[in-house]
C-alpha positions in Angstrom: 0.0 0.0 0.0 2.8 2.1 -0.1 2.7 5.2 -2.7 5.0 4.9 -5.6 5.8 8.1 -7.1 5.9 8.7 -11.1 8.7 11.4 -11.2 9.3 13.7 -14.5 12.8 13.4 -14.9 15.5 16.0 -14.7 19.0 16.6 -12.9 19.0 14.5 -9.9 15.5 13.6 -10.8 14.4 10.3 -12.5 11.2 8.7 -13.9 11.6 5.7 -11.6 7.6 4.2 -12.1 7.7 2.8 -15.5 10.4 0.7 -15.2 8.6 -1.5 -12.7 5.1 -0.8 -14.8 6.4 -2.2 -18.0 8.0 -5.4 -15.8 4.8 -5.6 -13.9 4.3 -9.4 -14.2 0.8 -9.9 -12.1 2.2 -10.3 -8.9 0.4 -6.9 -7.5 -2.2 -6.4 -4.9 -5.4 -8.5 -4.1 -7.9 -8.4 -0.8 -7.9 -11.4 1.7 -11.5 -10.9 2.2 -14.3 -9.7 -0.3 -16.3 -7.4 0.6 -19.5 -6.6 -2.0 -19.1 -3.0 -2.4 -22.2 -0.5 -2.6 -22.8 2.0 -4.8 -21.5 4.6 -3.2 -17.5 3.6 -2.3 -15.4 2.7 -4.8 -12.9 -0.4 -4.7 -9.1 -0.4 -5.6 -6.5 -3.1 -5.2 -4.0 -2.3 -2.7 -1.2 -4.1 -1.7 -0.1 -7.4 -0.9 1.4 -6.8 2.8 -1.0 -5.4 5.8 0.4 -1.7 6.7 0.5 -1.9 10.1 1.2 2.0 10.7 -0.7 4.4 8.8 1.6 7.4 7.2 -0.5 9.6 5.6 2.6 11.9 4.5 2.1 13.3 0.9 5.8 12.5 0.0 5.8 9.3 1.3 3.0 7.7 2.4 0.0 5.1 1.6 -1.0 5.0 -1.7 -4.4 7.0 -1.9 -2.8 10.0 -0.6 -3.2 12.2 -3.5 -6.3 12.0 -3.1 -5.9 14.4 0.2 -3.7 16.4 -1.3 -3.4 18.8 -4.4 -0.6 20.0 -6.4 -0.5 22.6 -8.5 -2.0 20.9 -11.6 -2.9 17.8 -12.8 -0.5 16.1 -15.6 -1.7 13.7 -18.0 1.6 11.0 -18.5 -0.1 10.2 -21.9 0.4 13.9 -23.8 2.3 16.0 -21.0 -0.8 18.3 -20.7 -1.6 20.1 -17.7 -4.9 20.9 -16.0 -5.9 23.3 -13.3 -5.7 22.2 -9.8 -4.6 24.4 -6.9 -3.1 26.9 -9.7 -5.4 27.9 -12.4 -2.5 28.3 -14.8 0.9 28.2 -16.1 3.2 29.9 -18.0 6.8 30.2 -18.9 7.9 34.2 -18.4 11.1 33.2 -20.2 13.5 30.1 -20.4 14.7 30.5 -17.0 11.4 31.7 -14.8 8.2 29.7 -14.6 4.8 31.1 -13.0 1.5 29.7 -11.6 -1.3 32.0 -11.3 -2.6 30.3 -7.9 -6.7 29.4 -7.5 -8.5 31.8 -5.1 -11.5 30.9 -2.5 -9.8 27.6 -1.5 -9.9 26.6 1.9 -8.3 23.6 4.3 -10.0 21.3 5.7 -9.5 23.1 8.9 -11.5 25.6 7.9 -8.5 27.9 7.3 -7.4 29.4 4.0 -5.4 28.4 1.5 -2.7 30.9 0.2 0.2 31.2 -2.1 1.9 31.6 0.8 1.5 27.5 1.6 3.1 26.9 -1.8 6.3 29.3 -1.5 6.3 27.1 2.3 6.1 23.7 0.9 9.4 24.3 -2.0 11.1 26.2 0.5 10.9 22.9 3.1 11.5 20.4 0.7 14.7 22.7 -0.1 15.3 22.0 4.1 14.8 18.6 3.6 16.2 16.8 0.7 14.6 14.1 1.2 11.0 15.3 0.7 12.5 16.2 -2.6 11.4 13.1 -4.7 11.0 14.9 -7.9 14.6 16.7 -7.2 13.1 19.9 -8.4 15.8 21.9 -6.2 18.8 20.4 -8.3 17.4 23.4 -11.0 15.7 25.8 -8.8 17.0 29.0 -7.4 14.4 30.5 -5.8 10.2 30.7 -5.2 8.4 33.9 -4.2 5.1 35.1 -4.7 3.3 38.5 -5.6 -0.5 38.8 -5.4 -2.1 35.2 -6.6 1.0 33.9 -8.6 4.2 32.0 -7.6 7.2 32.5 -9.5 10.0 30.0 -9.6 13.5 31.0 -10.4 15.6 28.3 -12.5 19.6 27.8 -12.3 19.2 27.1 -15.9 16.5 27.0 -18.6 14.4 24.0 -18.1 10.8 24.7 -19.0 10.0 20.9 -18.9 10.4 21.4 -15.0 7.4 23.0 -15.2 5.8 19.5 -15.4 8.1 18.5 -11.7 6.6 21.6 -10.2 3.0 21.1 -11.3 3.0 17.4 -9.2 4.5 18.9 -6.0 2.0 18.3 -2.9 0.9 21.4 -1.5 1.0 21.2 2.6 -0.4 23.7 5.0 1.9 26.1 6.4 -0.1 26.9 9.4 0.2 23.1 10.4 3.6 21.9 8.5 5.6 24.4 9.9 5.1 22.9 13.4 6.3 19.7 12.6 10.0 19.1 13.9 10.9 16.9 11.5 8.4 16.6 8.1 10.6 13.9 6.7 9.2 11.2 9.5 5.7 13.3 10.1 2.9 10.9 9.3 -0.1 13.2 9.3 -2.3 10.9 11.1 -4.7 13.8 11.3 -4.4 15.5 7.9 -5.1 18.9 7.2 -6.2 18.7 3.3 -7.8 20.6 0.2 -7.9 17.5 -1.4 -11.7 15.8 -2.8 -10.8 13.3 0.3 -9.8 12.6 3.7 -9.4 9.9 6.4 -12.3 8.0 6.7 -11.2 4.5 8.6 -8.2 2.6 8.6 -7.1 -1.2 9.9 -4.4 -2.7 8.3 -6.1 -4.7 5.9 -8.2 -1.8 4.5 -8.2 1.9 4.3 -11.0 3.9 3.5 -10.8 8.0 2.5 -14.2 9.7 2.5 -15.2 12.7 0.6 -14.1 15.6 2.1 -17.0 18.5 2.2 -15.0 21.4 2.3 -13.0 20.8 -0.9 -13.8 22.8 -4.1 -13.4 19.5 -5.9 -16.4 17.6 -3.8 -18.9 17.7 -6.1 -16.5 16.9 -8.9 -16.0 13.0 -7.4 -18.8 11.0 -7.6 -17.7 8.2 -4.8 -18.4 8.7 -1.3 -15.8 6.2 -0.1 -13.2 5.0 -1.5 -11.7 1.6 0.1 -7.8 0.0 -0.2 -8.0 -3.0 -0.2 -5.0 -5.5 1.0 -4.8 -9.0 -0.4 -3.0 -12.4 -1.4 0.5 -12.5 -2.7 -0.3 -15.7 -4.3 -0.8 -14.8 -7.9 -3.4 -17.8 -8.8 -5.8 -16.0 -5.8 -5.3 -12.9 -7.1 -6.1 -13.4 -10.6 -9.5 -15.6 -9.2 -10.3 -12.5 -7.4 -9.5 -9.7 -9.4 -11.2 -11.4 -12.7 -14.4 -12.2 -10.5 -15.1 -8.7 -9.7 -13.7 -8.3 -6.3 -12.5 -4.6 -7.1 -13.7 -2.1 -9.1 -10.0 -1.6 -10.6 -7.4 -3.3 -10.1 -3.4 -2.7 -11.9 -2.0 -6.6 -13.0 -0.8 -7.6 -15.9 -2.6 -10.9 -17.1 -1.1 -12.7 -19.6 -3.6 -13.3 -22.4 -6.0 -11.2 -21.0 -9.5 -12.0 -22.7 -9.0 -15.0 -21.9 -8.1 -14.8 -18.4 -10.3 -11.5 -17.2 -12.4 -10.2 -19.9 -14.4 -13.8 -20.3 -15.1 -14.5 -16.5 -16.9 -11.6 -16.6 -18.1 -10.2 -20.7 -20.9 -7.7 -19.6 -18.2 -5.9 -16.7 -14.4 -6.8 -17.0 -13.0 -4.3 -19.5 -8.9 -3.6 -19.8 -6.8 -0.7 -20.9 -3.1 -1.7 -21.3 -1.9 1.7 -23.0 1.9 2.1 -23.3 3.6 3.3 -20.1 7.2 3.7 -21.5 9.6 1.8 -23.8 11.2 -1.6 -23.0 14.4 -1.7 -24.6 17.9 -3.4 -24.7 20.9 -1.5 -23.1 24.3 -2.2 -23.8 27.3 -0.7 -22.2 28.6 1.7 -24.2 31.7 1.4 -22.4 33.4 -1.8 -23.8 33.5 -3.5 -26.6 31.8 -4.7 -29.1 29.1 -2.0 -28.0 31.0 1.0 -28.1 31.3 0.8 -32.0 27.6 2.0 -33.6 28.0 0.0 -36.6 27.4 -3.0 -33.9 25.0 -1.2 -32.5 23.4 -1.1 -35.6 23.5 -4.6 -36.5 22.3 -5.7 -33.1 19.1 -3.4 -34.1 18.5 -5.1 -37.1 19.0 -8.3 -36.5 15.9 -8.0 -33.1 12.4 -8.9 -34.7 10.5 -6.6 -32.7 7.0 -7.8 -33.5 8.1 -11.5 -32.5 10.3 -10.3 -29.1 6.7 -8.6 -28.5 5.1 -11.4 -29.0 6.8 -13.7 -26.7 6.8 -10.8 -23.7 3.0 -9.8 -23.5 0.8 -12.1 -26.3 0.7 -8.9 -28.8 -1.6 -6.7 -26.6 1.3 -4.0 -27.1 2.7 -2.4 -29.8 6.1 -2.2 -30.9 8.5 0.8 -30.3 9.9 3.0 -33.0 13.6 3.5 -32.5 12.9 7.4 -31.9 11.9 7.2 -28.4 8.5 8.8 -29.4 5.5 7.7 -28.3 3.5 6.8 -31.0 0.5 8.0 -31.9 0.5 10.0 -28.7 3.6 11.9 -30.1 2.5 11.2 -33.8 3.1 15.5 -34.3 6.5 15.3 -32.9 7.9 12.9 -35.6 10.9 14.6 -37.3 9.6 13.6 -41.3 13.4 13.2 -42.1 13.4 9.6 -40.6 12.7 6.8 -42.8 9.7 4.8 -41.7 9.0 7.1 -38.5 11.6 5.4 -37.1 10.1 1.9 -37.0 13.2 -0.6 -37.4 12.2 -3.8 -39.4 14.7 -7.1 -38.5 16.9 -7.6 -41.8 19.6 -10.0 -41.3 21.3 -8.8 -44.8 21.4 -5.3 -43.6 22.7 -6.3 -39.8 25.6 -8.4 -41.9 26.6 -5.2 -43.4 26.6 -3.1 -40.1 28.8 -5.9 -38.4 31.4 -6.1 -41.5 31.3 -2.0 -41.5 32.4 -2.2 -37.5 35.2 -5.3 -38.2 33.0 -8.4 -37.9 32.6 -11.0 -40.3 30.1 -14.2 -40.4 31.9 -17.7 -40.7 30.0 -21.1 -40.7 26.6 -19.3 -38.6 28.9 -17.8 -35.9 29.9 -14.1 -36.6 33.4 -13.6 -35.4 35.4 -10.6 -33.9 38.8 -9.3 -34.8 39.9 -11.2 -32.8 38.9 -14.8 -34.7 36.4 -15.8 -32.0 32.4 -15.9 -31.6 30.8 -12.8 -30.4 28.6 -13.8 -27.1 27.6 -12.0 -24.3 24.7 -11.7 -21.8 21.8 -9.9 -21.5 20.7 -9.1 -17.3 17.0 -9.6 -16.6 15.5 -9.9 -13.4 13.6 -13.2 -12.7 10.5 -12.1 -11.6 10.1 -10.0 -14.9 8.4 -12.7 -17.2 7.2 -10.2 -19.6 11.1 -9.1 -20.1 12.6 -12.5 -19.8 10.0 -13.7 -22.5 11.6 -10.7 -24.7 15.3 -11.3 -23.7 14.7 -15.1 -24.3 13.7 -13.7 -28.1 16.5 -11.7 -28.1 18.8 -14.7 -27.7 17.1 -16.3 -30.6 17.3 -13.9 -32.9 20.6 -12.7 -32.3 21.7 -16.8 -32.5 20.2 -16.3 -36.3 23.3 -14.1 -37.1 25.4 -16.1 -35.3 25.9 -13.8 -32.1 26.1 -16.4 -28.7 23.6 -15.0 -26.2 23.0 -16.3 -22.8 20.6 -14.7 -19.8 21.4 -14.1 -16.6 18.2 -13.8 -14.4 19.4 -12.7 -11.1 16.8 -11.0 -8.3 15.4 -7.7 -9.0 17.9 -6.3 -6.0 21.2 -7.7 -8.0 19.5 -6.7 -11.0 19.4 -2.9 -10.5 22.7 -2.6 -8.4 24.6 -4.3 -11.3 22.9 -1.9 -14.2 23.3 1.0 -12.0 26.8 0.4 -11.6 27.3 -0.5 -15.2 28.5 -4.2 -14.3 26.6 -5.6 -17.4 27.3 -6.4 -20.7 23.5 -5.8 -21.7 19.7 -5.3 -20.2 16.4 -4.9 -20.2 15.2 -1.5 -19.4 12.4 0.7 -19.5 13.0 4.3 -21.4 10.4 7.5 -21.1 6.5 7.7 -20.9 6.2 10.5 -18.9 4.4 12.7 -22.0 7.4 15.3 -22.2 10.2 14.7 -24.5 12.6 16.3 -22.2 12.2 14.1 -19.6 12.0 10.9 -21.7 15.3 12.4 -23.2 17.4 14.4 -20.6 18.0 11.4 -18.3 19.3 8.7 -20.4 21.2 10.8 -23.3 22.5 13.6 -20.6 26.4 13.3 -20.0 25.5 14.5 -16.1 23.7 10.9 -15.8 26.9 8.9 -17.2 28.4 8.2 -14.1 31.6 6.2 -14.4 31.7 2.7 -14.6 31.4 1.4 -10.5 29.5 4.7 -9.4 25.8 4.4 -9.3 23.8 5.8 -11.6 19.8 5.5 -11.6 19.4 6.6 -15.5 21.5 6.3 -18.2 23.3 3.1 -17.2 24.4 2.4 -20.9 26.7 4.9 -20.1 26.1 7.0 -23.3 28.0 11.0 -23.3 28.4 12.9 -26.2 29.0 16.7 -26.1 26.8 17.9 -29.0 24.0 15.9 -27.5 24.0 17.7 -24.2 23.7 21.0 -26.3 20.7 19.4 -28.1 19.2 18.9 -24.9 19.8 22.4 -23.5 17.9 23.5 -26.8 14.9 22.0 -26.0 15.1 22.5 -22.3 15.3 26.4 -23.6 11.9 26.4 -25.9 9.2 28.1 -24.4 6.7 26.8 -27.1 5.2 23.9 -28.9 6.6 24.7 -32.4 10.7 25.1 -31.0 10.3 21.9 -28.4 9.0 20.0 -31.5 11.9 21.6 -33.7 14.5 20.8 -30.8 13.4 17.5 -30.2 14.4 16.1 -34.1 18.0 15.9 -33.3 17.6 13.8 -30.5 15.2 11.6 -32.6 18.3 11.4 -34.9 20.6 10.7 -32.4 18.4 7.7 -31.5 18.1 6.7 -34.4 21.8 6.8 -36.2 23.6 6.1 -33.2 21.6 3.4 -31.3 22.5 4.4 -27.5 20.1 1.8 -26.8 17.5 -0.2 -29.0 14.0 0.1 -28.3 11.7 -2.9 -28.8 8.2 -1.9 -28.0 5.7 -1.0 -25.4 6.2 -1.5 -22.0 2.0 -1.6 -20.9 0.1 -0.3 -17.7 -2.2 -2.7 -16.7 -5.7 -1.2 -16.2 -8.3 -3.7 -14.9 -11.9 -2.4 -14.4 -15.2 -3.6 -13.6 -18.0 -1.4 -15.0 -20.8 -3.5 -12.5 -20.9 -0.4 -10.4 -18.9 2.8 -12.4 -18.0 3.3 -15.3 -16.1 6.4 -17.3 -12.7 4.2 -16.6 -9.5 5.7 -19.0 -9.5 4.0 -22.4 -8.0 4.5 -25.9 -11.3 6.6 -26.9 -11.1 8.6 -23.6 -7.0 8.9 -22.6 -7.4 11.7 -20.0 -4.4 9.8 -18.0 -2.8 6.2 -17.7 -4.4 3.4 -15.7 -2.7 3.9 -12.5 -3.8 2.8 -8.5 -1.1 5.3 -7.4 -0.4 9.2 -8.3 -2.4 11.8 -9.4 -3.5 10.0 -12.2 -5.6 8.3 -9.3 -7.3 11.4 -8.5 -8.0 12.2 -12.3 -9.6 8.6 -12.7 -12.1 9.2 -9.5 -12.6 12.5 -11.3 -14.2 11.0 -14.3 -16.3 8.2 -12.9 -19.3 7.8 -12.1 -22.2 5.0 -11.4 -22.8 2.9 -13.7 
């Protein structure tokens, strides 16, 4: 039940969710005990362990939390767009100062009210204490103030897609916050909120938020109640309970997913698995054979991406263009100079010709280095990842067509991430992107600042990739202050993905949206995308803004 965070990326800052989102193999969060649920609350899967102390601290507490608290605005992972929440607006001023024009006649749940005074207090303690800092917003921040009803933040650098880090932010209450000694343990057992929610009951199998009545968003949620519920870890319960209706929505990725959910239940259990980010195939860019492109290349085209697909999650996904875009959410941001949009096709004959270009040559179904012998090396998956193990295992098999010798080492999730964040890997599974902005798909895993050395932890960029001219590409579109110049900026990073490989992309790592439509309905779809199919985040709070009884 614990709240993970989705976090737009930027210096010090990473996108940490999707990684786990597009591994997410099924083994989430079920209830021991079934309760029918009326009409009026609203069901979600929680997690598998009971939470025996209740933390109700916006930064790091339960999941349902957001639901108390509002940020700024709401941000829709799917596009990047912002909506009003506790601001009413944003703007750029200029590359290096961003404003919010901040909502007036909001009060706290105390009855006290709200200011732009309680959002220059809540940056200026998570400056105090780092660790409230998940997003990292103070490695680019200089300064907040405000004047009248907006709050302007002052940048080290330009980075308008920070904007996007500053619109999440939870918003505390000075009046009560400021009391606390030390915010970083305070658990807000009694929260003071503007959120559409508040405490209702909690035990440590189930906690339930009621509507808050002072909130300006009250009327705007149609539950009353909304209940998290804790449940089995054993994987054949929890796909019996979550396909027979137990919850009202539910995140689990169920392989072959008509089959298993959609036909217990026709006339209710509907799905949305949209694409949460990219799962591709790092390589360390810091040894050979992958620190020659023309390898790179070959390594590309030799992967068939439809079958690797296939074999991960049954072809309810799509593959990935080698761009990094998401596609068709990003369909406008397609630089036209790439062949094919960027969508790599497996060609064995044109792989052959990448691998002779970079000093490779193909003798009796084994290609050989310089050196005379059989190129083979091994590709890192965690074992609890069957979805990436299923693509790695494809991998292998294609690669073995041009005579490359790849094995898989499928360690624990723990050994998994300290040995790709220290760069001890010759190649990986990964997730890339899906947070909506291009910047923070980008900045993180093609930024020289993320390239730590080999041995020195590093949660993005663990390929290892640096390159000068990139870095300045970035800075471009960190700089634009519109549409039109981010689009512009963005082709040469597009270009970069494409004719240098720094990692290939194979196809769409999904989130796994479960719904029952037996009491609401309204659930996120691919004909109504107002935000990804998440338990967790704000995109919670956007989802119980939208339903309603069925």
């Amino acid at each position: 039940m614990m709240k993970p965070k989705r976090i737009f990326a930027h210096k010090h800052a990473v996108h940490v969710l999707l990684a786990a989102s597009a591994a997410m193999t099924g083994a989430a969060l079920t209830p021991t005990t079934a309760s029918a649920a009326s009409i009026s609350e609203l069901t979600i899967e929680g997690s598998t362990s009971p939470v025996n102390v209740l933390n109700l601290n916006p930064y790091n507490g339960v999941i349902g939390v957001d639901l108390m608290y509002n940020s700024l605005m709401l941000v829709n992972p799917v596009n990047g767009s912002m909506s009003p929440e506790l601001a009413t607006a944003f703007k750029a001023l200029n590359p290096k100062t961003l404003a919010f024009t901040i909502r007036k006649g909001v009060d706290w749940s105390d009855g006290t009210p709200f200011t732009p005074a309680d959002v220059v207090f809540t940056f200026d303690m998570l400056k105090k204490y780092p660790a409230l800092d998940t997003g990292g917003v103070w490695g680019q921040l200089a300064s907040v103030s405000s004047a009248g009803n907006q709050v302007k933040f002052q940048l080290k650098v330009p980075d308008v897609p920070l904007g996007l880090s500053l619109a999440e932010v939870p918003i505390v209450p000075q009046a009560t916050w400021s009391k606390v000694a030390n915010p970083v343990n305070y658990t807000a057992q009694k929260p003071v909120v503007t959120g559409p929610y508040t405490l209702g009951s909690f035990a440590p199998t189930k906690l339930v938020l009621k509507k808050n009545p002072s909130s300006f968003e009250a009327s705007d949620v149609k539950p009353e109640t909304v209940a998290f519920l804790t449940g089995s870890s054993s994987q054949t319960t929890n796909e019996l309970l979550v396909a027979s209706g137990t919850y009202d929505f539910s995140y689990n990725y169920f392989p072959d997913v008509k089959k298993t959910f959609v036909a217990r239940d026709p006339s209710h259990n509907v799905y949305w698995f949209p694409p949460g980010g990219v799962v591709s195939l790092f390589m360390n860019l810091t040894e050979a054979p992958f620190n020659n492109v023309d390898f790179r290349k070959g390594v590309s085209y030799a992967i068939d991406r439809q079958a690797v697909e296939n074999k991960a999650v049954f072809g309810v996904e799509n593959v990935a263009p080698q761009t990094g875009l998401m596609l068709p959410n990003e369909d406008s941001w397609v630089d036209p100079a790439i062949p094919g949009r960027g969508f790599i096709k497996k060609n064995d004959s044109t792989a052959f010709t990448y691998f002779k270009k970079a000093g490779y040559t193909e003798k009796q179904g084994k290609l050989l280095g310089p050196n005379g012998k059989q190129v083979s090396f091994s590709i890192v998956v965690p074992s609890n990842y069957s979805d990436w193990v299923g693509a790695a295992q494809q991998i292998a098999t294609n690669l073995g067509q041009v005579g490359i010798h790849v094995t898989l080492d499928e360690p624990t999730s723990a050994v998994y991430t300290d040995g790709t964040e220290t760069g001890g890997f010759q190649a990986a599974m990964g997730s890339f992107g899906g947070s909506g902005s291009a910047y923070s798909a980008f900045d993180p895993w093609l930024g020289s600042s993320f390239a730590a050395p080999i041995k020195t932890a590093t949660v993005t960029n663990f390929e290892r990739f640096k390159s000068p001219a990139v870095d300045q590409d970035l800075a471009r579109l960190a700089a634009a202050t519109t549409e039109a110049a981010q689009v512009k900026a963005t082709y040469a990073l597009e270009r970069v993905m494409y004719e240098q490989v720094p990692f290939v992309n194979l196809y769409y790592g999904g989130m796994w949206g479960l719904f029952s439509t037996r009491h609401w309905v309204g659930w996120p779809s691919a004909q109504h995308p107002y935000t990804l199919p998440a338990t967790w985040d704000y995109d919670l709070l956007s989802i119980l803004m939208h339903v309603r009884p069925a």
